[in-house]
LOKE-48862 format. One line per 3 residues: number of its first residue (from 1); for each residue x, y, z of N, C-alpha, C, CB. Coordinates in steps of 0.2 Angstrom, whole numbers. Atoms other than C-alpha are relative to their C-alpha. Glycine has a CB too. Layout:
NUM	X Y Z X Y Z X Y Z X Y Z; ...
This chain:
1	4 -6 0 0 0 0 4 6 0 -5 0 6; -6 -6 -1 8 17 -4 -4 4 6 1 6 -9; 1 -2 -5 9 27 10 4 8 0 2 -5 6
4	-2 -6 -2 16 45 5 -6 4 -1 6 2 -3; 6 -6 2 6 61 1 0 4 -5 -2 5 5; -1 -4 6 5 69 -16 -3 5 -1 -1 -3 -5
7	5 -3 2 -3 84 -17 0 4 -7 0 4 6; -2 -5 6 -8 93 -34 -1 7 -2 -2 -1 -3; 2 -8 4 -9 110 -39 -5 4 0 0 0 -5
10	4 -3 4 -22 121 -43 3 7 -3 -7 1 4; -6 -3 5 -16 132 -57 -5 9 3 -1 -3 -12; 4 -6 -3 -30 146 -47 3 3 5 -5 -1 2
13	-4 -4 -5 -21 158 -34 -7 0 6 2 9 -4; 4 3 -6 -31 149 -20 5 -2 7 -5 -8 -3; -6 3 -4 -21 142 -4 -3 -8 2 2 6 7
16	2 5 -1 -26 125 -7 1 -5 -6 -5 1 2; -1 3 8 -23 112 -20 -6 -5 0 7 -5 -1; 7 4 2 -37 102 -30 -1 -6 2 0 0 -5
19	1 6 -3 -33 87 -25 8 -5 4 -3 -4 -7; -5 2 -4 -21 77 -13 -2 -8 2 1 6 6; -1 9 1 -17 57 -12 3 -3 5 3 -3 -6
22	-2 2 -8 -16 50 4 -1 -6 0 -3 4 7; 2 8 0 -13 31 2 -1 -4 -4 -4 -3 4; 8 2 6 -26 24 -10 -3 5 1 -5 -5 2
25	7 -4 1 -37 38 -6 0 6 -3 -3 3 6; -2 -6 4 -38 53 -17 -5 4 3 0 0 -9; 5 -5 -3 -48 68 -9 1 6 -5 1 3 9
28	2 -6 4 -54 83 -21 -1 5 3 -6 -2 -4; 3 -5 -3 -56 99 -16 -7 2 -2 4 5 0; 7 1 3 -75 104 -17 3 7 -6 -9 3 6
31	0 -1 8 -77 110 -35 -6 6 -1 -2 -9 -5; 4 -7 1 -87 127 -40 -1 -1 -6 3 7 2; 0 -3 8 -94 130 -59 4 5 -1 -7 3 -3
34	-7 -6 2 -79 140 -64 1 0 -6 8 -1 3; 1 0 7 -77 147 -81 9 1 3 -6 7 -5; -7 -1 2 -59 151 -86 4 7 5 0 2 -9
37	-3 -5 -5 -58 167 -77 -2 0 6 1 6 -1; 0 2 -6 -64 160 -60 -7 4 2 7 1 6; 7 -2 0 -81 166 -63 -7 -6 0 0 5 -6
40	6 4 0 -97 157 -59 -3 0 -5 -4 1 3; 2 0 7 -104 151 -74 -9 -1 2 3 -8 -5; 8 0 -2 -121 156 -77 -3 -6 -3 -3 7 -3
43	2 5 -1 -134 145 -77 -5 -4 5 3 -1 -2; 4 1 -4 -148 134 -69 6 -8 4 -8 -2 -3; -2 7 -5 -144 119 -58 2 -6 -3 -5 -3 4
46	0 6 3 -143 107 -71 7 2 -4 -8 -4 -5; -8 1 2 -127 116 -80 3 1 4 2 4 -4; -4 1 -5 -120 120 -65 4 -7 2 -4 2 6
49	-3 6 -2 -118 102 -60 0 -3 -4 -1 -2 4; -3 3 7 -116 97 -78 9 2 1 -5 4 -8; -8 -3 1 -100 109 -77 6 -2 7 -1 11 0
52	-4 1 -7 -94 106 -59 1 -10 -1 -7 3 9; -2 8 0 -94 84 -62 5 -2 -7 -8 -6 0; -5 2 5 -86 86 -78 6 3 2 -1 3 -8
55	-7 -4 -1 -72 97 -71 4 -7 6 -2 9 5; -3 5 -4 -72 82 -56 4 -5 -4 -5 -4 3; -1 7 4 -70 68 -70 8 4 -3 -8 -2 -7
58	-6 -1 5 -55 78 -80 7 -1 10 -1 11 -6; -5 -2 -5 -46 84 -61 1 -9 2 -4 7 7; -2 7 -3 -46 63 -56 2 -3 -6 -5 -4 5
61	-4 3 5 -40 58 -73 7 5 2 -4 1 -10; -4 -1 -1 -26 70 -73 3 -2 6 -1 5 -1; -4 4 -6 -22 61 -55 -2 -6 -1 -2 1 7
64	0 8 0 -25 44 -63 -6 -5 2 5 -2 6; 8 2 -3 -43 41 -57 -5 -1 -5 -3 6 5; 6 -1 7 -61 40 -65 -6 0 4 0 -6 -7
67	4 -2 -4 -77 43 -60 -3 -6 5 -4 2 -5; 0 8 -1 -80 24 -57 3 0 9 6 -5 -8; -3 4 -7 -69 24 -42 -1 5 6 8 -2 -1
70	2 -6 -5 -76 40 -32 -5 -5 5 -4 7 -3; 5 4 -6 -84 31 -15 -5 2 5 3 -3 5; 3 -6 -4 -89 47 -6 -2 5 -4 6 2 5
73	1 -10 2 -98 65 -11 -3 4 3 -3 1 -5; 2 -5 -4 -100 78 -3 -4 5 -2 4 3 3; 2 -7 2 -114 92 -9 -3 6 1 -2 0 -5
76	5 -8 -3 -120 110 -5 -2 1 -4 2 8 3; 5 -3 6 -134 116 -15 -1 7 5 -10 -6 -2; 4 -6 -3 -140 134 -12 -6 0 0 1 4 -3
79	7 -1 0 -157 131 -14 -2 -10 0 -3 6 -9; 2 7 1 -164 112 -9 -6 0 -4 -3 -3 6; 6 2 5 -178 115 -22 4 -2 -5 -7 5 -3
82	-6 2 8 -164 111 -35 0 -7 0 10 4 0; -3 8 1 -163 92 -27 -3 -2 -6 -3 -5 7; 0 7 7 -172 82 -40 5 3 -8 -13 0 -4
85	-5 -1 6 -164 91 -56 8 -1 1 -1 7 -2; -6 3 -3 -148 90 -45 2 -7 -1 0 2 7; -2 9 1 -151 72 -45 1 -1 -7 -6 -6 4
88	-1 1 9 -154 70 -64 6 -2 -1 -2 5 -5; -8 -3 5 -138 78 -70 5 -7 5 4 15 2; -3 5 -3 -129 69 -56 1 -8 -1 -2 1 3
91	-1 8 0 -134 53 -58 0 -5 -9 -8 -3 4; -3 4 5 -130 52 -75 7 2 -2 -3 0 -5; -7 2 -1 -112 55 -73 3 -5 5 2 6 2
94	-3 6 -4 -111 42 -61 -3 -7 -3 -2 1 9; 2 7 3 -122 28 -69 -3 -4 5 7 -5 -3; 0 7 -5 -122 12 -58 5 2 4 2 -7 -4
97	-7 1 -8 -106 15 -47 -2 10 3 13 -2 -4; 2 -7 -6 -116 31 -36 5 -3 6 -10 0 2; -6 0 -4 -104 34 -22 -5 2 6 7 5 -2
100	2 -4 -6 -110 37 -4 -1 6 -1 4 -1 4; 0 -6 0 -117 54 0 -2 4 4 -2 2 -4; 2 -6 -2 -121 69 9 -2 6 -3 4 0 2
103	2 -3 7 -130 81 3 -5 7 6 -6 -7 -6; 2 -8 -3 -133 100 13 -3 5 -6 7 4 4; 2 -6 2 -141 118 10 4 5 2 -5 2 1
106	-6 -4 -2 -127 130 10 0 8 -5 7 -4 -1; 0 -5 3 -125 149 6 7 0 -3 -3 6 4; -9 2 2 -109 146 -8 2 8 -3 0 -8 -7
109	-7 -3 3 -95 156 -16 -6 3 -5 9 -6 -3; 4 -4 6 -102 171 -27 -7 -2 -3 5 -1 -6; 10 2 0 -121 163 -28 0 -6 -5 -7 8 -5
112	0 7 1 -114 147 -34 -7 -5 2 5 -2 3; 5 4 -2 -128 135 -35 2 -9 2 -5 1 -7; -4 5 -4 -118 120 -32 6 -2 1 -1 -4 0
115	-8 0 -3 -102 115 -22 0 -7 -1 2 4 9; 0 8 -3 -96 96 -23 9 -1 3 -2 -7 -7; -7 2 -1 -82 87 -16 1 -7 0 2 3 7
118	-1 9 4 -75 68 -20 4 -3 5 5 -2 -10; -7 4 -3 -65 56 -11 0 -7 -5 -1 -1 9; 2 7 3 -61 40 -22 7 -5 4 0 0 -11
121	-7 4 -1 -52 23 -20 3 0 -7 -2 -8 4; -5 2 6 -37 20 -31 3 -7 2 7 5 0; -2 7 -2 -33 1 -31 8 0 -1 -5 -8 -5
124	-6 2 0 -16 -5 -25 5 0 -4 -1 -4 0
């Protein structure tokens, strides 16, 4: 079992990196609809977290990952009337392998409509 800690980058002038690998486990920092210049992409709930799980899916390839092997998620919605459309978009980026979750109402970054955060396993 590897046992150092890798952490990666975020190319954003944040004091945190996007993602960091502790073992087998890879933890994501929660993820915002960010356009290019770290602006909230406008939009309802269903691009929001169209834009925010595609950004998950590239940030755990670029660390070796895939969606498949996320076990945990974490998400703030600003508004719980968004849950069922939330779930939609959601649950078809994950398919069959839905990961454990949690799932709050939170007042997010700039009137973001939703925040997530991943933790996956990486086999051996």
């Amino acid at each position: 079992m590897q046992s150092s800690i890798e952490r990666f980058p975020t190319p954003r002038p944040v004091p945190f990196p996007k993602a960091v690998r502790a073992g087998n486990f890879l933890f994501l920092s929660g993820v915002l609809a960010l356009d290019a210049q770290a602006n909230i992409i406008d939009g309802d709930i269903t691009v929001q977290t169209h834009a925010v799980l595609e950004r998950i899916a590239q940030t755990l390839s670029e660390c070796g990952a895939h969606m498949s092997q996320v076990v945990r998620a974490t998400i703030w919605l600003a508004d719980l009337n968004d849950f069922a459309p939330f779930n939609a978009e959601y649950s078809r980026h994950f398919g069959e392998a839905l990961p454990v979750r949690s799932c709050v109402q939170a007042q997010l970054y700039k009137g973001a409509r939703v925040e997530i955060e991943v933790q996956a396993w990486l086999s051996a």
